[in-house]
N, C-alpha and C positions, 0 to 999 in steps of 0.2 A: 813702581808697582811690584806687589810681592810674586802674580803673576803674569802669563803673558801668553795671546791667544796667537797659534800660528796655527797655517795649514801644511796639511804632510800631502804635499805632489805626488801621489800614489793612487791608483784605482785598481783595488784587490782581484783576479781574477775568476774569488768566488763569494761568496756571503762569508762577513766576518762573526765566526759564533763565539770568539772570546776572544778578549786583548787586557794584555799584562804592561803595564812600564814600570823601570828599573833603574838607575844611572844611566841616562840616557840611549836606553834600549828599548822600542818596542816591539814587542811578541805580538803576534796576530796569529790563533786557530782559524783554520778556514773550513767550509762545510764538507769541500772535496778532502780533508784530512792530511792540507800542507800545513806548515811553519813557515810562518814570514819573519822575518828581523831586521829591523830598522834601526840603525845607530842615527839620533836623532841630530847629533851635529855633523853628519855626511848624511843627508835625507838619500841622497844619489844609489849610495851601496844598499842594495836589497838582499839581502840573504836566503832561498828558498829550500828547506828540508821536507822531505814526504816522509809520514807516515807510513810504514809497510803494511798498508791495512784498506780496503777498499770503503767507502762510503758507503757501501750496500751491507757490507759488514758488521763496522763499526761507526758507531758516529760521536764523535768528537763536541766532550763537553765543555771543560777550562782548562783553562794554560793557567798554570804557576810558577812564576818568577822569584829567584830569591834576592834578597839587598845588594849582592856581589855580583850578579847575573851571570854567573856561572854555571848553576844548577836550573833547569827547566824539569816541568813534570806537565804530562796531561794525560787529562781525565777522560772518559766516555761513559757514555750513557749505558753501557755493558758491563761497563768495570774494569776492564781491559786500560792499563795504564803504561804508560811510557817514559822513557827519562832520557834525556840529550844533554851532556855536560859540553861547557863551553869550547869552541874551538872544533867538536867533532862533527863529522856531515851523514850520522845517521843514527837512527832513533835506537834506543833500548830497550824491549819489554820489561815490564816489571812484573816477574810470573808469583812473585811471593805479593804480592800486595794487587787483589784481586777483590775491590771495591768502589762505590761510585764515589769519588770523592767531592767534598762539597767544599771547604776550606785547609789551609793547611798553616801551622805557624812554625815561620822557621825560625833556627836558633841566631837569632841577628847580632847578637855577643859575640858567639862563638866564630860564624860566620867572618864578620869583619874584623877580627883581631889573629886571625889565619887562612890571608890571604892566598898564598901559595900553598894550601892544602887542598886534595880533592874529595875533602871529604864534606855533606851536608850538614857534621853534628847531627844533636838529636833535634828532629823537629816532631813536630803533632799533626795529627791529620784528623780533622771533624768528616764524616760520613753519612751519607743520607739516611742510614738507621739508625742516627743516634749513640751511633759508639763509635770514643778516640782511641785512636793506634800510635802508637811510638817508634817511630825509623830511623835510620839511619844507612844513607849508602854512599859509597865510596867509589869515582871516577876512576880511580887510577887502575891501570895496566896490568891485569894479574890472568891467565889465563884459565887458572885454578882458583878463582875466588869468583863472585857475582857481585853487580853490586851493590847489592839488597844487602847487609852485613848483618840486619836483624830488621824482622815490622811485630811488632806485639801487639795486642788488643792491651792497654788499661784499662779502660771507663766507659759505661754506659748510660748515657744518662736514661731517670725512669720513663720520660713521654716520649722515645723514640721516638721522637722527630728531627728531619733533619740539620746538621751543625753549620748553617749557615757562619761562622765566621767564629775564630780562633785563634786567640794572641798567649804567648805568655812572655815574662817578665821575671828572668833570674835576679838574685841580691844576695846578701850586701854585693856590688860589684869586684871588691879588690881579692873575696873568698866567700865562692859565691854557695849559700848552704841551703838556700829557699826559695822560692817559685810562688809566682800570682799567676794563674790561667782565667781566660777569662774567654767564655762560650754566649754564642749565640744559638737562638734556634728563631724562627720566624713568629715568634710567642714572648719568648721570656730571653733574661740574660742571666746567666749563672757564673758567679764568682766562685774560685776553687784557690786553698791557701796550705803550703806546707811544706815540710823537710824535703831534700833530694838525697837519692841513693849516692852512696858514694863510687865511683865509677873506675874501677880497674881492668876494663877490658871492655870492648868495642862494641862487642854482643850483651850486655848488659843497660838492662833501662836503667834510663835516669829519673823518670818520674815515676815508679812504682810506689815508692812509699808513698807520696802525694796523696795519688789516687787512691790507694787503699784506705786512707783514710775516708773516704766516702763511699766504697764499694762496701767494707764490713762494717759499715754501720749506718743506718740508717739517716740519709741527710735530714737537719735542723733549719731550722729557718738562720739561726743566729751565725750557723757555722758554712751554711750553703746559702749564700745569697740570690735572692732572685727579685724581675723588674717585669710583671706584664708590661706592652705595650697595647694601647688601645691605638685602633686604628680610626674610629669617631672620635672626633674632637670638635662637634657640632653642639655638643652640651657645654 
């Protein structure tokens, strides 16, 4: 069988309000505003980091995991965001990226073909108004540096709703020149297709030409694709 149903020997000390897996890594947000971490072939070793943030405070919406489980991010219901790269045993605010996040697509290319890097690449983040930001931040050890290295707004989409779910897809692979994004909102799906910036420096987006291509002109059907979903399906 392709899978296979086990139980995790664990009983969480608070309500589980999001849970992430990864290469055999489970993240568990808890409602008290810890971090759980479960390396899922030693079920035994449990890992526990607290947020420096009280529950009365802030409250704790998604944990996001990238392909490499390196890079954690979480969200709250304030906007107040966090980041904990792997191996460290305490959280990072993230004061440049001050939004509720709803999904985020990370660079899985870039990510897995630079391992020993502590950097995120660029990844995308969908938002519960409706509008994607472009980030990038960098783990490593600099006293003089944050590691926010850049968050840009791109793209808005028009029905402000929120971006339930956000992939993209760099090509040709071997030089890589263009991008498929591909958005969710709790309505429609929206395809987005186009050139990338060319990237000399760390603080520089990568998808601005993309997007621009649909911010100065007004979307088409043929060029912005889109899928209501009906949720009747009784006819």
């Amino acid at each position: 069988p392709i899978f296979e149903l086990g139980k995790v020997q664990y009983s969480p000390p608070a309500p589980i309000v999001s849970l992430a897996v990864c290469s055999d890594l489970l993240v568990m947000g808890l409602s008290n505003n810890n971090l759980i971490m479960i390396e899922l072939s030693r079920p035994e070793h449990v890992v526990k980091i607290p947020i420096q943030r009280k529950p009365s405070e802030m409250t704790l919406y998604k944990v996001f995991l990238d392909p490499t489980r390196r890079h954690i991010i979480v969200s709250s219901t304030q906007g107040e965001n966090w980041y904990l790269f792997k191996g460290r045993k305490k959280f990072k605010p993230l004061k440049g990226i001050k939004m509720v996040i709803e999904s985020i697509a990370w660079n899985n290319g870039g990510l897995l073909s630079s391992l020993a890097s502590s950097s995120t690449k660029e990844f995308l983040i969908g938002t519960r108004n409706g509008t994607v930001y472009e980030a990038l931040l960098d783990a490593e050890e600099d006293f003089f540096k944050s590691h926010e290295r850049y968050t840009t707004s791109v793209f808005s989409l028009p029905e402000r709703l929120p971006i339930t779910g956000i992939q993209f897809q760099l090509y040709p692979p071997l030089d890589v020149k263009q991008a498929i994004i591909m958005l969710t909102t709790p309505s429609r799906i929206y395809q987005l297709q186009g050139p990338l910036e060319k990237k000399a420096e760390d603080n520089k987006s990568l998808f601005s030409s993309l997007f621009a291509r649909y911010r100065d002109t007004p979307p088409r059907e043929h060029t912005f694709r889109f899928i209501t979903l009906r949720t009747d399906v009784s006819a």
